[in-house]
ZAMARGU-4260 file (C-alpha; in steps of 0.2 Angstrom, whole numbers, plus 5000, padded with zeros to 4 digits):
<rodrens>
0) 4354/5098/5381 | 4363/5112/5371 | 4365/5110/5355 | 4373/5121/5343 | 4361/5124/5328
5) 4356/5107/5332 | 4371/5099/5324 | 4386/5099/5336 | 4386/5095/5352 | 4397/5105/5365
10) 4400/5093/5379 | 4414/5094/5393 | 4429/5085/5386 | 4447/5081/5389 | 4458/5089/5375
15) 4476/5086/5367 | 4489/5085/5378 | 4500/5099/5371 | 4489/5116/5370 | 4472/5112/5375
20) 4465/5122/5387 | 4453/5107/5396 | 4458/5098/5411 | 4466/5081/5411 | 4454/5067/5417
25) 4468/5055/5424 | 4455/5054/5440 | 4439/5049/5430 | 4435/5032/5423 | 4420/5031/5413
30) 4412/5014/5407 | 4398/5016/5394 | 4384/5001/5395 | 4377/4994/5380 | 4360/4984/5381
35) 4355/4982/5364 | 4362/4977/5346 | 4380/4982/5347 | 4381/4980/5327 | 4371/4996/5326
40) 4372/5014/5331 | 4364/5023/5346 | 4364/5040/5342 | 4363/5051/5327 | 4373/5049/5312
45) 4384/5063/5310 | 4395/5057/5293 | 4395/5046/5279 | 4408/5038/5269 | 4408/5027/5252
50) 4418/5014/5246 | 4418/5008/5230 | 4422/4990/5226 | 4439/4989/5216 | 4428/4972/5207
55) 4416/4974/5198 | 4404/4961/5205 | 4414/4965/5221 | 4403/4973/5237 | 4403/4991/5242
60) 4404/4996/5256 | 4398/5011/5269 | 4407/5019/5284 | 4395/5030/5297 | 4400/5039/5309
65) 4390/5042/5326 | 4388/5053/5341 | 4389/5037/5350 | 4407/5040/5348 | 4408/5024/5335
70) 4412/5021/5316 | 4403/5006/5306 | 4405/4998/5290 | 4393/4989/5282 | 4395/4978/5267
75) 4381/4982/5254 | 4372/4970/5243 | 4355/4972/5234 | 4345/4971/5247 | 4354/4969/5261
80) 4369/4979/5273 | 4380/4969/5286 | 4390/4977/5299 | 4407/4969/5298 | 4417/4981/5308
85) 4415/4995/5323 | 4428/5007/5325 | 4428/5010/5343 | 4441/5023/5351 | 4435/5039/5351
90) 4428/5045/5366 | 4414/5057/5359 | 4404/5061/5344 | 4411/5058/5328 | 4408/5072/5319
95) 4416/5069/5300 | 4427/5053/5290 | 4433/5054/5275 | 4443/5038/5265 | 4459/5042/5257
100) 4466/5034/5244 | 4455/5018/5249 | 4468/5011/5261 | 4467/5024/5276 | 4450/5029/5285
105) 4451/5046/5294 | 4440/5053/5307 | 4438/5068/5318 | 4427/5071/5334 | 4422/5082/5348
110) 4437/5073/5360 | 4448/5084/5349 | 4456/5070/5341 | 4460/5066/5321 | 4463/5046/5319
115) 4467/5036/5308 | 4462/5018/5303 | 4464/5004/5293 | 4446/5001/5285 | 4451/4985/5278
120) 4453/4978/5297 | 4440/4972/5311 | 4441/4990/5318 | 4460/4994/5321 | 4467/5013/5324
125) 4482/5015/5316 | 4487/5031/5325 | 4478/5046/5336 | 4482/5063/5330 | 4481/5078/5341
130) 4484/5096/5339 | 4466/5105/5339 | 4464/5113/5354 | 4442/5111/5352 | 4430/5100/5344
135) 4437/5094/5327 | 4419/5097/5315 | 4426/5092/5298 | 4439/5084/5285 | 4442/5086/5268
140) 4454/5073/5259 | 4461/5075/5238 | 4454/5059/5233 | 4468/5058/5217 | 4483/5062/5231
145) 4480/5051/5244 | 4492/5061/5256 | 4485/5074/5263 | 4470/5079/5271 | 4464/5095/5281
150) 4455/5095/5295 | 4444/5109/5303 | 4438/5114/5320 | 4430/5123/5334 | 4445/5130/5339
155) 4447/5142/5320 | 4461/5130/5316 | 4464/5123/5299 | 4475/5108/5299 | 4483/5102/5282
160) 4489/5085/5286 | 4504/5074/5279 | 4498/5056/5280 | 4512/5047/5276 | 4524/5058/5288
165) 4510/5058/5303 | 4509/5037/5299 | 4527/5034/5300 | 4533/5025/5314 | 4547/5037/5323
170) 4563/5030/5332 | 4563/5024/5349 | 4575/5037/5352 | 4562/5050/5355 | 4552/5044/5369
175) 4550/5059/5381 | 4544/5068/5363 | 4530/5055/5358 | 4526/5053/5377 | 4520/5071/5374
180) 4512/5074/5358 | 4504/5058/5353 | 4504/5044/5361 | 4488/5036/5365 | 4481/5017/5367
185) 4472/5011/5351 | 4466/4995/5343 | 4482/4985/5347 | 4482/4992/5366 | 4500/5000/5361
190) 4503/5018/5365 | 4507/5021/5344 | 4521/5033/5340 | 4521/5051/5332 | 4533/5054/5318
195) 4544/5067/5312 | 4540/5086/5302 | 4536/5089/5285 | 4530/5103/5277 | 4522/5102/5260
200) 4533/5109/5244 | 4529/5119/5230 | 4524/5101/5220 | 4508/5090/5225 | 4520/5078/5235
205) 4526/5082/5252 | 4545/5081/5255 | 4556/5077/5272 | 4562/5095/5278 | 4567/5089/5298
210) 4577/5074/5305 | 4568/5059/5313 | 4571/5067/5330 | 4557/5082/5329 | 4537/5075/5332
215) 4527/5076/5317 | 4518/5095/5314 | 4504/5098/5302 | 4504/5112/5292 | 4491/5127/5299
220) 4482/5136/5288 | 4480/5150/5297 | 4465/5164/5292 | 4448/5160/5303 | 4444/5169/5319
225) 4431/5157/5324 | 4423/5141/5321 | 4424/5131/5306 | 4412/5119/5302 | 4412/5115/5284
230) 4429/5111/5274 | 4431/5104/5254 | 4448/5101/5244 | 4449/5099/5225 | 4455/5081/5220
235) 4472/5086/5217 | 4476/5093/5235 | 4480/5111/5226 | 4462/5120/5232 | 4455/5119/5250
240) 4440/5130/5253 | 4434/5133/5273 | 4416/5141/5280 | 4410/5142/5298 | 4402/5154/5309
245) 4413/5172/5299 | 4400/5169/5287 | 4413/5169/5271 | 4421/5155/5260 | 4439/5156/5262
250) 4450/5146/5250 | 4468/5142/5253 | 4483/5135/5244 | 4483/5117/5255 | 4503/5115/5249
255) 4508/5132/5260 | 4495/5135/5269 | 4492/5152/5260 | 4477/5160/5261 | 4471/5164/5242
260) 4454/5175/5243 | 4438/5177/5254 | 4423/5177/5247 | 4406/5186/5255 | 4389/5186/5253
265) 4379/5172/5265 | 4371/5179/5282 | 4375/5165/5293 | 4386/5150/5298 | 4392/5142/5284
270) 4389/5123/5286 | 4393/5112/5269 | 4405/5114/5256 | 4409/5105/5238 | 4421/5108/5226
275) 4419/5103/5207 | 4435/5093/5196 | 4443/5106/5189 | 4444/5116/5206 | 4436/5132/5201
280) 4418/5131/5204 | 4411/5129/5224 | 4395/5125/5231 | 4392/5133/5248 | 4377/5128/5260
285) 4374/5139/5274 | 4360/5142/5291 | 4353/5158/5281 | 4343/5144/5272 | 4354/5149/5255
290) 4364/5138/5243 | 4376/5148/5232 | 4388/5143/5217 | 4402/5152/5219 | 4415/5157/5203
295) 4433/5154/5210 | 4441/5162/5196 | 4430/5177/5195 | 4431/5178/5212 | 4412/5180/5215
300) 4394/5171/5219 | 4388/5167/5200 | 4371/5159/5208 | 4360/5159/5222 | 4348/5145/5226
305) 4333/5147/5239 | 4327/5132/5240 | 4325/5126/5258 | 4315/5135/5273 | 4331/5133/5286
310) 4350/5130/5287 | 4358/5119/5275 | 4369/5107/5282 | 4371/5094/5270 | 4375/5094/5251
315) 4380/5080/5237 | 4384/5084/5220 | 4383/5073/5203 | 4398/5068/5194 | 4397/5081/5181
320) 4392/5095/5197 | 4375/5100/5185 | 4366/5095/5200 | 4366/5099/5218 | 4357/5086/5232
325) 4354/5097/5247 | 4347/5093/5265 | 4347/5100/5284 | 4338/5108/5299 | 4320/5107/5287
330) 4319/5089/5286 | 4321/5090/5266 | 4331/5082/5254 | 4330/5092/5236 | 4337/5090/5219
335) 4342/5104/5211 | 4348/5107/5191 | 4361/5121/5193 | 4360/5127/5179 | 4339/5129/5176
340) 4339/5132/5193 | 4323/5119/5194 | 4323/5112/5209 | 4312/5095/5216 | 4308/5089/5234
345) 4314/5070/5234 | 4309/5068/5251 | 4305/5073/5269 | 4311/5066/5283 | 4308/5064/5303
350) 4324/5070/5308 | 4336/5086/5302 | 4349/5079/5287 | 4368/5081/5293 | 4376/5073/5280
355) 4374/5065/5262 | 4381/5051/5252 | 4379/5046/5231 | 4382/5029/5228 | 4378/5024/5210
360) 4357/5029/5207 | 4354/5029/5226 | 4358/5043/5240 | 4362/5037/5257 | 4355/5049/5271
365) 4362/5052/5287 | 4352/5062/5302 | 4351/5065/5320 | 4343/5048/5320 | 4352/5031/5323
370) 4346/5024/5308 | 4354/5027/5290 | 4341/5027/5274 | 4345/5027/5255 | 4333/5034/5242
375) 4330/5035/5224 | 4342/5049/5215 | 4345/5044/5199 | 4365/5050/5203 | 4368/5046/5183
380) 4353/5053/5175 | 4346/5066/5186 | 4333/5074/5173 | 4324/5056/5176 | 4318/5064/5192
385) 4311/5078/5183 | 4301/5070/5173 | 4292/5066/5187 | 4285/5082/5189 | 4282/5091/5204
390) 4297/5105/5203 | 4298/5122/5204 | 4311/5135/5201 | 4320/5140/5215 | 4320/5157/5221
395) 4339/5168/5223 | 4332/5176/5238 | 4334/5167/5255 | 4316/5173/5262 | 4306/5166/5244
400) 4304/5147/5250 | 4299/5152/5266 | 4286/5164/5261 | 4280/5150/5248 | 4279/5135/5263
405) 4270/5149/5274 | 4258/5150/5260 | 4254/5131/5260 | 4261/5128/5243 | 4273/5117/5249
410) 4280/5104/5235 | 4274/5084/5235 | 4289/5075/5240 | 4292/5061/5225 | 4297/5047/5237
415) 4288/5043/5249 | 4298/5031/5257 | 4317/5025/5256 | 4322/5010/5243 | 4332/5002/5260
420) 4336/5008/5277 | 4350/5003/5289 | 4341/5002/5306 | 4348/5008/5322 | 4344/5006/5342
425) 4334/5021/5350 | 4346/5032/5361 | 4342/5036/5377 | 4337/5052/5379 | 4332/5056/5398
430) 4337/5045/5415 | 4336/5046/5434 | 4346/5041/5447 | 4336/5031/5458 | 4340/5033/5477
435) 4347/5016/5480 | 4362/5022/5469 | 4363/5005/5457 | 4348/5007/5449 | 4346/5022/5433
440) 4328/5022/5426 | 4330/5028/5408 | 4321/5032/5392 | 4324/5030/5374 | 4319/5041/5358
445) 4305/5027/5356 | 4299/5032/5371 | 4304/5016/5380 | 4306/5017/5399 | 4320/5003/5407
450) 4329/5001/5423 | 4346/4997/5424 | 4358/4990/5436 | 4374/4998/5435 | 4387/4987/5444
455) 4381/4974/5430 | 4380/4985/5415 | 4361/4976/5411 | 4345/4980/5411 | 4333/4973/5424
460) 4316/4976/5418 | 4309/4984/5403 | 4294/4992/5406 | 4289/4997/5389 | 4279/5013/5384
465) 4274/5022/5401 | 4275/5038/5411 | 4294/5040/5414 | 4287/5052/5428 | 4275/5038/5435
470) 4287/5025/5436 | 4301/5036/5444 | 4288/5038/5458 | 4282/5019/5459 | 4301/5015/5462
475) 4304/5030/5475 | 4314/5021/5489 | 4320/5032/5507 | 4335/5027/5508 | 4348/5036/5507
480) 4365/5030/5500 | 4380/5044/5496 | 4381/5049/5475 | 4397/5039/5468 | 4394/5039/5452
485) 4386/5050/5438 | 4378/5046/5423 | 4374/5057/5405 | 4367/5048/5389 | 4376/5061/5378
490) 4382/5045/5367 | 4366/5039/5366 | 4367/5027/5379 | 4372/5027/5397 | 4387/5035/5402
495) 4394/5031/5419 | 4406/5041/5428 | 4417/5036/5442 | 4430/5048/5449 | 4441/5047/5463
500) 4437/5050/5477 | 4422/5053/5477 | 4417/5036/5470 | 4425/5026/5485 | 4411/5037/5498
505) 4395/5021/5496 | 4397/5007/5504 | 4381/4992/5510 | 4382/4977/5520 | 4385/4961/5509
510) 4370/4954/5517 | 4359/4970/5509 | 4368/4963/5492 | 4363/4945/5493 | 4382/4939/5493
515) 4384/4923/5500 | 4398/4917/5508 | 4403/4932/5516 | 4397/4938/5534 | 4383/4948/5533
520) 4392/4961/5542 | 4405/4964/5530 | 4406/4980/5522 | 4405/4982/5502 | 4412/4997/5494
525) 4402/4997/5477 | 4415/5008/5468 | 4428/4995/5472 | 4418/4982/5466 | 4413/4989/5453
530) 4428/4991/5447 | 4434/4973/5450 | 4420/4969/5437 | 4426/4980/5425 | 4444/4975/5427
535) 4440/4956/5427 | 4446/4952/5409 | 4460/4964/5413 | 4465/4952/5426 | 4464/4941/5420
540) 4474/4941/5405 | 4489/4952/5415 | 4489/4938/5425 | 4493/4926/5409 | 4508/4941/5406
545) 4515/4942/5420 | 4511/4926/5431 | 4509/4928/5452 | 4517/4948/5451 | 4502/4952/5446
550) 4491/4947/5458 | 4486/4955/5473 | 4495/4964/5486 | 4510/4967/5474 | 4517/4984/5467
555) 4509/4991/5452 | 4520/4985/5437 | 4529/4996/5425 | 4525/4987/5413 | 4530/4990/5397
560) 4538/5008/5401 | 4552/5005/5415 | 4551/5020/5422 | 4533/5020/5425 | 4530/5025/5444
565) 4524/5013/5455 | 4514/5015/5468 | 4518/5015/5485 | 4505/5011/5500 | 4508/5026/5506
570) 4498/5035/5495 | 4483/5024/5498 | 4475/5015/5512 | 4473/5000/5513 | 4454/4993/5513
575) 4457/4982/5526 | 4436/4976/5527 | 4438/4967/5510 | 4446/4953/5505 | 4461/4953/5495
580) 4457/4944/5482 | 4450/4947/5464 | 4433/4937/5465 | 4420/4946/5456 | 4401/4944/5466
585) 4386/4940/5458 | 4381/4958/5460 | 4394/4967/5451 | 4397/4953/5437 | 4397/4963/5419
590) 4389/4955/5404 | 4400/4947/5391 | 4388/4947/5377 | 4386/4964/5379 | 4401/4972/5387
595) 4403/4990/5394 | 4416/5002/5387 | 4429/5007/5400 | 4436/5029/5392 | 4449/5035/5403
600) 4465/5042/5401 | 4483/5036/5413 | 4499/5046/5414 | 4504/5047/5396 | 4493/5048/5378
605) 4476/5055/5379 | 4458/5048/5383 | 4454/5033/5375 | 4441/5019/5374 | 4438/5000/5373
610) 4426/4987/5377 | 4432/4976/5394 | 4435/4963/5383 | 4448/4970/5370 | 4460/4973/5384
615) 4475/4962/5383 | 4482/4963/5400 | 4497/4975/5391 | 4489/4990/5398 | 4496/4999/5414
620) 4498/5015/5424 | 4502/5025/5406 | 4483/5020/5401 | 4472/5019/5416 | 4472/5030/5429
625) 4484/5025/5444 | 4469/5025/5457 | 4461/5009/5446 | 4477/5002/5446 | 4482/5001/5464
630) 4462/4999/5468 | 4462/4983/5456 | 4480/4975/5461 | 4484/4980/5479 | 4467/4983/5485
635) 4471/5000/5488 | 4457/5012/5491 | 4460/5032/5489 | 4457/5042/5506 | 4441/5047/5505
640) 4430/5058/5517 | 4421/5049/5533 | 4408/5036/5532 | 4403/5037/5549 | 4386/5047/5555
645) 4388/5052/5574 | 4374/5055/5584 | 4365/5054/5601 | 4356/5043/5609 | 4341/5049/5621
650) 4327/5042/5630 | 4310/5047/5628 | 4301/5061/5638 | 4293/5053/5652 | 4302/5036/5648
655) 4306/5025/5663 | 4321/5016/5654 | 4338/5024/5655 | 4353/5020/5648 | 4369/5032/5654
660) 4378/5039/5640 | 4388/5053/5638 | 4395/5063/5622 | 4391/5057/5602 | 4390/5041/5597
665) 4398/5037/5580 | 4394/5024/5570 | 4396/5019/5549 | 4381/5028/5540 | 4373/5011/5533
670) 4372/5004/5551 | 4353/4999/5552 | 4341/5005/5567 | 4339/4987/5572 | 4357/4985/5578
675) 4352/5002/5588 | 4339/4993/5595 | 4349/4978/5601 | 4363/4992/5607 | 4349/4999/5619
680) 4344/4979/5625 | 4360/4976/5630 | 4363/4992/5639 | 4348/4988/5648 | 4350/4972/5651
685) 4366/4973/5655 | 4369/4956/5657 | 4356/4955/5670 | 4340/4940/5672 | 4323/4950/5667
690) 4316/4948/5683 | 4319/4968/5681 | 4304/4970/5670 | 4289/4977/5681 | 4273/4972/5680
695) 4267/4987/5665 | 4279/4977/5652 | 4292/4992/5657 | 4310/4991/5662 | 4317/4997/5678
700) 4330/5010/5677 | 4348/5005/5679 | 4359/5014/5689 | 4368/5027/5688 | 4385/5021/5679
705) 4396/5027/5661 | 4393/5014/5645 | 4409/5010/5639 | 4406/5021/5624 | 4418/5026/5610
710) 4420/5044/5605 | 4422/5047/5587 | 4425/5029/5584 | 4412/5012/5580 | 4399/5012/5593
715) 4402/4994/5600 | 4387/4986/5594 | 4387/4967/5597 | 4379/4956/5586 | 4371/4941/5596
720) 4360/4942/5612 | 4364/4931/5626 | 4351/4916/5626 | 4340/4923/5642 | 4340/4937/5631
725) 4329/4931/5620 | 4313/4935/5630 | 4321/4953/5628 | 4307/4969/5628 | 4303/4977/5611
730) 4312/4993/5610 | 4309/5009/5596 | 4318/5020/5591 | 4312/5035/5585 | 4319/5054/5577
735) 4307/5069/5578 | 4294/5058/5586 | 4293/5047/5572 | 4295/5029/5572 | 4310/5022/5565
740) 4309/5006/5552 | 4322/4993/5561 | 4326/4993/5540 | 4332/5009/5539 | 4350/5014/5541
745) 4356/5031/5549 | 4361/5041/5533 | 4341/5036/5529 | 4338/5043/5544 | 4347/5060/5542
750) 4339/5062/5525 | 4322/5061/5527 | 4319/5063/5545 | 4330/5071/5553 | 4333/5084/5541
755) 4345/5094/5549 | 4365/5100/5548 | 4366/5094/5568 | 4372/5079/5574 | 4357/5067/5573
760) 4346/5062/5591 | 4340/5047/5591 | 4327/5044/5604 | 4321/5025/5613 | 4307/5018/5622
765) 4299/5002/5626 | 4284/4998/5620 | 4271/4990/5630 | 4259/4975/5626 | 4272/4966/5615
</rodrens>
């Protein structure tokens, strides 16, 4: 896994719709499993946002952001947190969130996206916005204008953002101009409008310079070559400052998007960034281990502060900015007085620090672990801490704390553990497909191992602490069924891909899948049932929308855009070895308690993401892709490449039995050896008495004669023998002179025995004494 600096994650990912460069994923549809606690995260905790109760005995309340591509918010008491909302729509890591004014939540993520939400709401996006062309790593918001907020990126874009224009709803007048900017399906299932342009004045307040008619533009600040990583805005909205990899703090006039200095002297990526009230003092945390205080007026760094061993990624300041709380990639959270420069080690931690949050006398600590832990700060009265003892001054020379820590004189944290902790689940960190292609055997970050049947979206056994390695071995099966899906874990949980049409290429017998009341001879594509799962809900409540259109074997319907295309059966074929109905089998039933996640992306908008159970039915070709459409209504599968395996049929050296044939035979891939062997009986036979048996238990040769073979279709394999049959002679079949299991199927076959690009040759021979 590549990690940048080991705090953003560079994953492929779909982009905006205007000027990304990435690919759309119209032909992918992920669904993201979920087995444990779904009130709690699964992966690290990227960010961290306070807010304060408006009541004084009123709750406060904490917003996380994950790289399981979630927000939470948990109401706080004394000794207790609650989860009371998820914030579920992005569709990768959520790298920053900021509150402004209380009443809006913004976040940012590596899908490229900005959003908005309502943080007084069970999880509602209020709007997608998207003009970063990469990852979006970091917001800054003027917490006494509660308008504008910036946003920073990958891409070297700086975004100043207008809320209250990019929020207004803009008239239906404009459709072909939203369907292209900023549509996408949020929490009400409603591709949500973008709204018109407006730059920011020469005042604090932002004033209407376009008609309705134009989509909404941010203003660009425009200055940074590469990445940035690490923004801060004074509380007003007049001062933004910016860092990333240049090395140098630029600050910017957020009201024109001006740039208004640059100021050097860190030696790496700049990663964290804090401005005081009066706007002209800046705290700068970097990865060349330094913290610096930088003068704005004077144009110049007025203190350095060495007081961490690695990059600093995380920084917290007092009301009053006399003290500075500093953590990253050293797993330390310090104190520092800035003006003394004395310094104390509050704690150390398992896992790097990303993000830091005051709240009252305690400091809430985010890091690349699930779970969130606040700790004694003393945010009112700092020098309380102090008087612990234990400080030291800190050095103004990035290599001093390093060369103290290699000296062993490293300080005594003063906590040793955290006043409470938020838990989360362990993410998973390694899987593996197992052959049978439905079973992925992972393990988690608390080195639990579990198997996991994926058409269910649940986990089958739990093994506990073992060998990963051992265990993939134990459940080594040769079979050999086609890859229809793929897997990552980069949310911290499993990941599962399915793109057409690719995914349509497995198929097994429903008899191999224990479905009853189906013929054991029936064909089961697993992606098609797979989805059928998925989409059940779906279903079900488009079904309550529309009535009988939607069912089966109808055109896929427009919806709520009448000039959505529909789709024709010529650009699909027909499945015609399934039924066309929308029963879900036991085998690809999805857990309500626990619902999967269904990220994908239709004609219009941009990604998005949703339990099964949120959908409302309202959804159609605008949100999913048209291939899940047409496979869910109409049965419809994609054309996909040939699942039959040809092959030749031989009999063995010196073998007495013969059965004419002539050219390949051709038959599906999961066809087992046995129906091979009852092929060869009753072209033996051919409905003949035994009486042609000889005395040795062998079969007399038949005569000379063409079987009434196929070429490049279904070998004719008949089911049932004859009842004179019965006493038939037991036949093998064997490939490069092994015996074949009458289990195995002819793709089985190929893989591990025959092991070769030709045609496969089967050869057969009856055995004596049985």
């Amino acid at each position: 896994m590549i990690t940048l600096s080991f705090a953003m994650h560079r994953v492929a990912s779909a982009g905006n719709t205007s000027s990304s460069v990435r690919p759309r994923k119209e032909k992918r549809l992920t669904y993201v499993l979920n087995d444990a606690d779904d009130k709690k995260h699964c992966a690290g905790v990227n960010c961290l946002a306070v807010q304060k109760s408006a009541v004084s005995d009123g709750l406060d309340y904490l917003l996380t952001g994950s790289r399981d591509g979630t927000l939470k918010k948990w109401a706080l008491s004394e000794d207790s947190a609650s989860c009371s909302a998820t914030f579920e729509s992005h569709v990768d890591w959520v790298n920053d969130a900021v509150l402004v004014g209380g009443k809006t939540l913004v976040s940012c993520s590596s899908d490229t996206t900005v959003k908005a939400w309502d943080p007084s709401s069970d999880g509602t996006c209020i709007k997608t916005l998207r003009q970063h062309s990469d990852y979006v790593t970091c917001l800054a918001a003027a917490e006494k204008n509660s308008n504008i907020v910036a946003s920073g990126g990958l891409g070297g874009e700086v975004f100043i953002w207008d809320l209250e224009a990019a929020l207004t709803p803009q008239s239906k007048s404009n459709d072909a101009t939203e369907d292209d900017c900023s549509n996408v399906v949020c929490g009400s299932g409603n591709p949500l409008p973008v709204t018109s342009l407006r730059p920011v004045n020469s005042s604090n307040n932002i004033s209407l310079h376009s008609t309705q008619s134009q989509a909404y533009v941010p203003l660009a600040a425009k200055g940074h070559k590469d990445s940035v990583y690490a923004l801060a805005m004074h509380e007003s909205g007049t001062v933004l400052v910016s860092g990333g990899t240049e090395k140098v703090v630029r600050v910017w006039d957020p009201r024109s998007g001006s740039k208004a200095m640059k100021l050097k002297g860190h030696t790496d990526n700049i990663r964290a960034l804090l401005l005081d009230s009066s706007g002209r003092f800046c705290l700068s945390g970097s990865s060349d281990s330094m913290i610096r205080l930088w003068d704005l007026g004077q144009q110049r760094c007025i203190h350095s502060y060495a007081v961490h061993t690695d990059s600093v990624w995380a920084l917290a300041s007092t009301p009053t900015f006399s003290h500075v709380y500093s953590g990253g990639r050293d797993l330390s959270l310090y104190l520092t007085d800035l003006a003394t420069r004395e310094s104390v080690l509050l704690c150390q931690k398992e896992h790097p620090i990303l993000q830091l949050a005051l709240l009252d006398d305690g400091i809430w600590v985010a890091t690349t672990d699930s779970s969130v832990h606040k700790w004694p700060a003393e945010g009112r009265n700092p020098q309380k801490v102090f008087q612990r003892g234990g400080s030291f001054l800190a050095g103004n020379l990035s290599f001093s704390r390093a060369r103290v820590s290699l000296e062993g004189s490293t300080p005594v944290p003063v906590y040793q553990e955290p006043s409470f902790s938020i838990s989360g689940t362990p993410g998973i960190v390694q899987h593996e497909i197992l052959n049978n292609r439905r079973h992925v055997l992972t393990k988690d970050t608390a080195g639990i191992v579990k198997l996991w049947e994926i058409t269910r979206g649940i986990v089958v056994e739990n093994y506990g602490e073992v060998s990963f390695d051992q265990k993939k071995e134990e459940l080594f099966e040769m079979v050999s069924i086609p890859a229809w899906f793929t897997v990552d874990t980069r949310l911290g949980n499993l990941s599962v891909h399915l793109d057409t049409p690719q995914c349509f290429s497995a198929e097994m017998y429903s008899a191999d899948l224990n479905i009853t009341g189906k013929p054991e001879d029936d064909k089961v594509n697993l992606a098609r049932e797979t989805l059928k799962g998925l989409m059940a809900h779906w279903l079900t409540k488009r079904r309550q929308r529309f009535g009988s259109q939607a069912s089966a074997n109808s055109e896929v319907q427009p919806g709520k855009d009448a000039s959505s295309r529909t789709l024709t059966p010529s650009r699909a074929d027909l499945d015609g070895n399934a039924e066309n109905d929308s029963m879900v089998y036991p085998p690809f039933e999805f857990s309500v308690s626990s619902p999967p996640s269904i990220i994908t992306e239709g004609a219009q908008g941009g990604p998005w993401r949703k339990k099964i159970t949120d959908l409302d039915g309202s959804e159609d070709e605008k949100d999913f892709p048209w291939w899940v459409m047409d496979c869910t209504l109409n049965n419809r599968l994609p054309p996909r490449e040939n699942t039959k395996c040809s092959f030749y049929l031989h009999p063995c050296e010196g073998s007495t039995v013969q059965i004419l044939t002539q050219g390949k035979l051709s038959a599906p891939r999961i066809l087992r050896i046995h129906k091979v062997v009852n092929y060869v009986l009753e072209k033996m036979v051919l409905d003949k008495p035994l009486d042609n048996m000889n005395s040795d238990g062998t079969f007399s040769g038949l005569p000379g004669g063409q079987l009434p073979l196929t070429t490049g279709g279904d070998v004719p394999f008949r089911t049932g023998l004859k009842p004179w049959q019965k006493l038939k002679p037991s036949i093998e079949i064997l490939c490069n002179n092994q015996v074949l299991s009458p289990d195995m199927s002819l793709a089985t076959v190929r893989t591990y025995i025959w092991k070769k690009p030709e045609d496969l040759v089967l050869n057969y021979r009856v055995v004596q004494g049985r």
